[in-house]
C-alpha positions as CSV (number, residue, x, y, z in Angstrom):
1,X,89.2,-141.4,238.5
2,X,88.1,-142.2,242.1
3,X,88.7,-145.5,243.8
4,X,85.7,-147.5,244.6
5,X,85.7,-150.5,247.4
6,X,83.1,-152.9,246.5
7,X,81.8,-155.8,248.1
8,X,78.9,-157.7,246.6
9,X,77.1,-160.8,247.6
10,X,76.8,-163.8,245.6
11,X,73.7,-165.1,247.4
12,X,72.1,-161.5,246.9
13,X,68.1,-161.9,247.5
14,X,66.7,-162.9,243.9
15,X,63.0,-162.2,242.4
16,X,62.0,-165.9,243.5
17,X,63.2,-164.9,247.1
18,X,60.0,-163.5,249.1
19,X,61.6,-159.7,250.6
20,X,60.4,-160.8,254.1
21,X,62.3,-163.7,254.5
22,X,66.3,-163.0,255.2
23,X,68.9,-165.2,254.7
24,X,72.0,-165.4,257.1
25,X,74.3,-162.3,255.0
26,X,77.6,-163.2,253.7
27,X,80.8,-162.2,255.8
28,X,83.2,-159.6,254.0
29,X,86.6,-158.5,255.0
30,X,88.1,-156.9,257.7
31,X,89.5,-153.4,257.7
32,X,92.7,-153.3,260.0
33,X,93.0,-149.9,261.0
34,X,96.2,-148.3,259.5
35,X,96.5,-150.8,257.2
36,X,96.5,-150.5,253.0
37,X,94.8,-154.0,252.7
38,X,91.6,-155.0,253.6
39,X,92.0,-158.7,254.5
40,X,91.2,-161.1,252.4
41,X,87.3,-162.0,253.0
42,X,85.4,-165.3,252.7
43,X,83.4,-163.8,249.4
44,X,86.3,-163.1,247.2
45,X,88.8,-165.1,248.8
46,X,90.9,-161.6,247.8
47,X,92.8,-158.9,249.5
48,X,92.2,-155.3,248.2
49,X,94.2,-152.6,248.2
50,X,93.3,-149.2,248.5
51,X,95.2,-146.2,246.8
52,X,94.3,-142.8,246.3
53,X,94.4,-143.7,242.7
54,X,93.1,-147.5,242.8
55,X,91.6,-150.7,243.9
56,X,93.3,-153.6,242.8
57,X,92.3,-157.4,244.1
58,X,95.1,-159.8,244.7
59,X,94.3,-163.4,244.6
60,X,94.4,-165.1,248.2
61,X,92.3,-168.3,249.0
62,X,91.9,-168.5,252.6
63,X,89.8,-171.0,254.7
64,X,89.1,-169.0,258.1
65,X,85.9,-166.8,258.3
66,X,86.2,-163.3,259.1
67,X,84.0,-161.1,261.1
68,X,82.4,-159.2,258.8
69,X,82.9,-155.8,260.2
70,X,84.3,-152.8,258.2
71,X,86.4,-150.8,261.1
72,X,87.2,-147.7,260.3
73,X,88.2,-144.6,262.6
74,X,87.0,-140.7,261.7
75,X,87.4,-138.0,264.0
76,X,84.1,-135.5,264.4
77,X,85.8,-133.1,261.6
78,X,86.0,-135.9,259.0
79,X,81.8,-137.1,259.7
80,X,79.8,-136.2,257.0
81,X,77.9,-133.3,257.5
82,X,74.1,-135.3,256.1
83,X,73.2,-138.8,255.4
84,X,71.1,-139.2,253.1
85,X,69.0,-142.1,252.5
86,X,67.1,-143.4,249.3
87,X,63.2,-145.2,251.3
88,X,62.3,-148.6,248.9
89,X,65.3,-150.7,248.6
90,X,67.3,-149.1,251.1
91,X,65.6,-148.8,254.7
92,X,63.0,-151.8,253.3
93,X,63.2,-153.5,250.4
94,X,59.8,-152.9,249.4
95,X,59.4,-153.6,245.7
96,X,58.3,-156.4,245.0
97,X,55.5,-157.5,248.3
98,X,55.2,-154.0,249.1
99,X,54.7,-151.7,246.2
100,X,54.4,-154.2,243.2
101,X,51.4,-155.8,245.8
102,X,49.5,-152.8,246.3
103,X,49.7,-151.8,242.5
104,X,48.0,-155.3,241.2
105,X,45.5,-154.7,244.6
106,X,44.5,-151.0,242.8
107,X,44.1,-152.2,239.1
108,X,42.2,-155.4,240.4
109,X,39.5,-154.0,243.3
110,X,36.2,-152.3,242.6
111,X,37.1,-147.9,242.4
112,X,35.3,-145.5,240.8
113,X,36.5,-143.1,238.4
114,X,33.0,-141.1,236.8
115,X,31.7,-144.3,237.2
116,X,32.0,-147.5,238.4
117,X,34.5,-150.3,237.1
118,X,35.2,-153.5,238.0
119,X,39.2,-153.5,237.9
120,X,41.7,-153.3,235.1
121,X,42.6,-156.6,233.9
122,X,46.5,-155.9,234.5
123,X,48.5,-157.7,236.8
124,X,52.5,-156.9,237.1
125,X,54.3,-160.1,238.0
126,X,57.5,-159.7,239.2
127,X,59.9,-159.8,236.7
128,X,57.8,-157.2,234.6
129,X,57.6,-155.2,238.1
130,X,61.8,-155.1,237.9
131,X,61.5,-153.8,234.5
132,X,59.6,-151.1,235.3
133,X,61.3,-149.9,238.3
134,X,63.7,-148.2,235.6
135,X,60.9,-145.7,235.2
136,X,61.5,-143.4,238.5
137,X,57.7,-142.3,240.1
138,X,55.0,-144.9,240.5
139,X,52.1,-142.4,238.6
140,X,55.3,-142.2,235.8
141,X,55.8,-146.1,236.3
142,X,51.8,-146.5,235.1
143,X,52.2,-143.8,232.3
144,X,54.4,-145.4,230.7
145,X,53.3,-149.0,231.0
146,X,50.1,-148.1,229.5
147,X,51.4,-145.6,227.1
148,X,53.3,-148.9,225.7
149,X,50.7,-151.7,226.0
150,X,47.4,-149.7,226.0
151,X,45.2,-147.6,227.5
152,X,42.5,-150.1,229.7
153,X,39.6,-150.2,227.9
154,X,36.9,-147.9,230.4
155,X,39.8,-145.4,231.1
156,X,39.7,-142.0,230.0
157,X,40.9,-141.4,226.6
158,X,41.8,-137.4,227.0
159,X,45.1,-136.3,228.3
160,X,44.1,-134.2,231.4
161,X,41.2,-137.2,232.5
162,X,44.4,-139.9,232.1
163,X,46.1,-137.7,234.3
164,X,42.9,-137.8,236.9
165,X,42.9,-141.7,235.9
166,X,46.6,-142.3,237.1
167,X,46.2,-139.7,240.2
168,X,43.2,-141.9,241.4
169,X,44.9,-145.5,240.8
170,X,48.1,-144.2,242.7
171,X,46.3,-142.6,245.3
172,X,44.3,-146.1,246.0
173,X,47.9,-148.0,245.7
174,X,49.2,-145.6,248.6
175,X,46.3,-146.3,250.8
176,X,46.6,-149.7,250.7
177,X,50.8,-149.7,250.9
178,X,50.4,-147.7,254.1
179,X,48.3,-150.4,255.1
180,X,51.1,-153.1,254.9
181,X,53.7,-150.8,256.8
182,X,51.5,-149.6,259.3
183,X,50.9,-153.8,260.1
184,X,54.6,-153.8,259.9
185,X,54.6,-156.7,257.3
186,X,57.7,-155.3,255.6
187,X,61.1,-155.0,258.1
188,X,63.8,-152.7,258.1
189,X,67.2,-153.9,256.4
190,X,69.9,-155.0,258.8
191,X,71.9,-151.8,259.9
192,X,69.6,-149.3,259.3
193,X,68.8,-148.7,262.5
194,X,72.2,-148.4,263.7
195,X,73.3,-146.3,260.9
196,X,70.5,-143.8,261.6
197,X,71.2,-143.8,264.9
198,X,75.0,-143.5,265.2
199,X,74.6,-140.5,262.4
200,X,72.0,-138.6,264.7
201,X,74.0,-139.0,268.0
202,X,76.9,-137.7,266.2
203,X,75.0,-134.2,264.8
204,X,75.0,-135.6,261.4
205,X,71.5,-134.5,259.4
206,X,69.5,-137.2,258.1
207,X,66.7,-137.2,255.3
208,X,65.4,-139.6,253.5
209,X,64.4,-138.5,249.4
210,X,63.1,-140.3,247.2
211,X,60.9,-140.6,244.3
212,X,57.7,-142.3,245.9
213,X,54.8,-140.9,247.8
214,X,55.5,-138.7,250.6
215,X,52.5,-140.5,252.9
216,X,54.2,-143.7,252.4
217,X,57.5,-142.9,252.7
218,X,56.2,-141.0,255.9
219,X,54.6,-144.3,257.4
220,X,57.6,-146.0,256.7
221,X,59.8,-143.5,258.6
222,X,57.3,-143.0,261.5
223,X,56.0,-146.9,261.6
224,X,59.3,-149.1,261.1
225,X,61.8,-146.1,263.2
226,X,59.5,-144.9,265.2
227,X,58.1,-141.6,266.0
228,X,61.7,-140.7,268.3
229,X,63.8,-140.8,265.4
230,X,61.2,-139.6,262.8
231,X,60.7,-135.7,264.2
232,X,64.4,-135.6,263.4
233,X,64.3,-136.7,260.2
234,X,63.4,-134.9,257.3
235,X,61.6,-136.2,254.2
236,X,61.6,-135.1,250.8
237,X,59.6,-136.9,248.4
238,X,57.5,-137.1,245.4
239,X,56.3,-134.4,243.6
240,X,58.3,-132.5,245.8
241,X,60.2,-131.9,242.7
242,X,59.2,-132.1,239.3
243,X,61.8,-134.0,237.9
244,X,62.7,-137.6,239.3
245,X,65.7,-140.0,240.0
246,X,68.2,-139.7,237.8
247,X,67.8,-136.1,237.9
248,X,69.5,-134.8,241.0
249,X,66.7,-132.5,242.0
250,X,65.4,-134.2,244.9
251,X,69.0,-134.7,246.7
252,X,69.7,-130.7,245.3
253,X,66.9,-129.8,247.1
254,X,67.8,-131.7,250.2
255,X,71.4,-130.3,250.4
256,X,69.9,-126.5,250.1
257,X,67.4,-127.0,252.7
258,X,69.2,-128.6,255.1
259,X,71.9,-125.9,254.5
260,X,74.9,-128.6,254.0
261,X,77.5,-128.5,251.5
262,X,76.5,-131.4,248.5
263,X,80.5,-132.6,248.7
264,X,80.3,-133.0,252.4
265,X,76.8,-135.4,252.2
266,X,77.2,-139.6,251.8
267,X,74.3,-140.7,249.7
268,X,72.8,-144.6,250.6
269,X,71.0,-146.0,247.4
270,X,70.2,-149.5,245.7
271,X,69.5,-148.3,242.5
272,X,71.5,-147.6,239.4
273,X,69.2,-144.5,238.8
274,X,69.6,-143.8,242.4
275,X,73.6,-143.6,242.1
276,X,72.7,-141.1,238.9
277,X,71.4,-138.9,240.5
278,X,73.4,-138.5,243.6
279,X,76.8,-138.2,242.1
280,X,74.9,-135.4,239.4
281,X,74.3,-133.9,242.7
282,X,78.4,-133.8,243.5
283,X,77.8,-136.3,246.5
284,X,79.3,-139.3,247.9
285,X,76.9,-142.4,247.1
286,X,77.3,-145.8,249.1
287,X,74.7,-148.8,247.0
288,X,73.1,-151.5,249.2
289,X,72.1,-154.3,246.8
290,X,68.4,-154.7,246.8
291,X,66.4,-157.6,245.7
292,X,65.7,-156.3,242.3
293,X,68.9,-154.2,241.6
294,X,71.8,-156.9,242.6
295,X,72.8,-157.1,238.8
296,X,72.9,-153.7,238.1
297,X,75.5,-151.2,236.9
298,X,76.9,-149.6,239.9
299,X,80.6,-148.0,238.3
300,X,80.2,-144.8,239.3
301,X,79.4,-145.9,243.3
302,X,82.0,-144.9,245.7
303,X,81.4,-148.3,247.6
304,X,78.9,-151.3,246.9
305,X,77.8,-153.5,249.7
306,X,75.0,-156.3,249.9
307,X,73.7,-154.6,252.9
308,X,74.3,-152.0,255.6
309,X,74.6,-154.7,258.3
310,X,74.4,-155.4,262.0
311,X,77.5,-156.4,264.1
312,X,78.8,-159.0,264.0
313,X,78.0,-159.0,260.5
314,X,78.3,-154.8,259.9
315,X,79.6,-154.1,256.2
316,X,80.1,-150.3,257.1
317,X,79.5,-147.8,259.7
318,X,79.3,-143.6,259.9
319,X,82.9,-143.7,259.9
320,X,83.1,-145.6,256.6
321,X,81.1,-142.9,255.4
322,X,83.2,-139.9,257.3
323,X,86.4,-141.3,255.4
324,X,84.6,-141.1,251.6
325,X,83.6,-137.7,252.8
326,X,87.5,-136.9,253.9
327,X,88.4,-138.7,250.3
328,X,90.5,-141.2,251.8
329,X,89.0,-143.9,249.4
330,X,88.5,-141.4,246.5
331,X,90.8,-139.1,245.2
């Protein structure tokens, strides 16, 4: 089985804690170069040792902080050859005052469908909203919710008009999403900018897939990166496939167009069904803990942090990701 290095936060962002507002992040251990043990860190007052085999934490109370920063050292040979990165969760965590926002904005204004209505009657609050964030797709997400509680009363009641129905909601809940990134309401998570950046000055590929709307995940790339990094990034979205997270399609799909080997890209999710998916895909896959996924099953990540992170507080770097790739954390 492969080893796994995992640092989580205890203070990760909970459903009470607006997105927008960030916390100092907790400190984790640092990786002395050469060395089998990661010293013991603040957060688990642990050392961990890493074997081709296993990761086994040794107990180790210790008073002094530490930096923070995962050091590792990769030459060119062992960089990944793509990174690929999952949009809500992962480059903004978006869920709950971005997305869940703009839903309860579309059920709740005047919008026509045959005729006029005067909203829905549904509101999603926010634990409800992390519920249904298990259901990959937001015209899927509605589907199913109303599939389970019923159908609102002036909607359609024929398959193919539900489908219209759902198209027209979700195509009003975009609009007004791209509304909030394009005020740039929602902020990047720390490290993503460095990340992206150290992976294109290196000649690694970098995409970004995932299951939402290709407009907004477009606005987020060209709005919060800026237009620079955007034209080299590629973006696969949506219905871009017709099956969603945890199918593998999307990151398939991604490997064979950008013409890279799937064992040689390092996948960055937040999500359990995220992780599915790129692993079903035979790639490496790196979790950063989001608000709504902190408590969720990650066994089958190659490495768990709270957060990509900024120096001095970096949790990993594209050399990190260059030494999963050259499986000298996995065997």
């Amino acid at each position: 089985m492969a080893s796994r290095v995992i640092y989580s936060s205890s203070t990760a962002p909970s459903s009470s804690t607006p997105i927008s507002s960030h916390t100092k992040l907790p400190e984790v251990s640092n990786f002395m170069q050469n060395a089998n043990t990661l010293q013991p860190s603040s957060l688990f007052s642990k050392a961990i040792t890493i074997s081709n085999s296993r990761v086994s934490l040794h107990s180790n109370p210790i008073n002094k902080r530490s930096s923070g920063l995962v050091r590792c050292s990769a030459s060119s040979s062992a960089l990944p050859a793509a990174l690929l990165f999952d949009c809500d969760g992962v480059l903004v965590d978006t869920e709950r005052d971005g997305h869940r926002v703009s839903f309860n904005d579309a059920f709740t204004e005047n919008f026509e469908f045959g005729k006029s209505q005067r909203g829905l009657g549904v509101c999603w609050d926010v634990d409800l909203y992390g519920e249904l964030l298990k259901i990959g797709g937001g015209k899927e997400r509605m589907t199913a919710y109303f599939n389970k509680v019923g159908w609102p009363e002036k909607a359609p009641t024929s398959d193919e008009e539900r489908k219209e129905f759902i198209a027209s909601l979700h195509k009003r809940k975009t609009e007004l999403f791209m509304a909030l990134i394009e005020k740039k309401l929602l902020p990047l998570r720390p490290g993503v900018v460095k990340l992206i950046d150290q992976a294109l000055a290196n000649g690694v590929k970098v995409a970004v897939c995932s299951t939402s709307n290709e407009k907004a995940v477009s606005a987020i790339v060209s709005y919060l990166l800026g237009p620079e990094r955007a034209e080299k990034i590629q973006i696969f979205a949506g219905d871009v496939v017709p099956r969603k997270k945890p199918d593998p399609a999307i990151y398939n799909l991604a490997a064979q167009t950008l013409g890279v080997d799937p064992a040689r890209c390092v996948v960055i999710e937040d999500s359990a069904i995220g992780v599915a998916a790129a692993k079903a895909a035979g790639m490496k896959c790196i979790v950063t803990k989001s608000g709504y996924t902190a408590n969720e099953d990650f066994e089958n990540a190659d490495a768990v942090f709270d957060c990509i992170g900024d120096p001095p507080e970096e949790r990993f770097n594209l050399d990190f990701c260059g030494r999963l790739v050259a499986k000298q954390y996995a065997s």
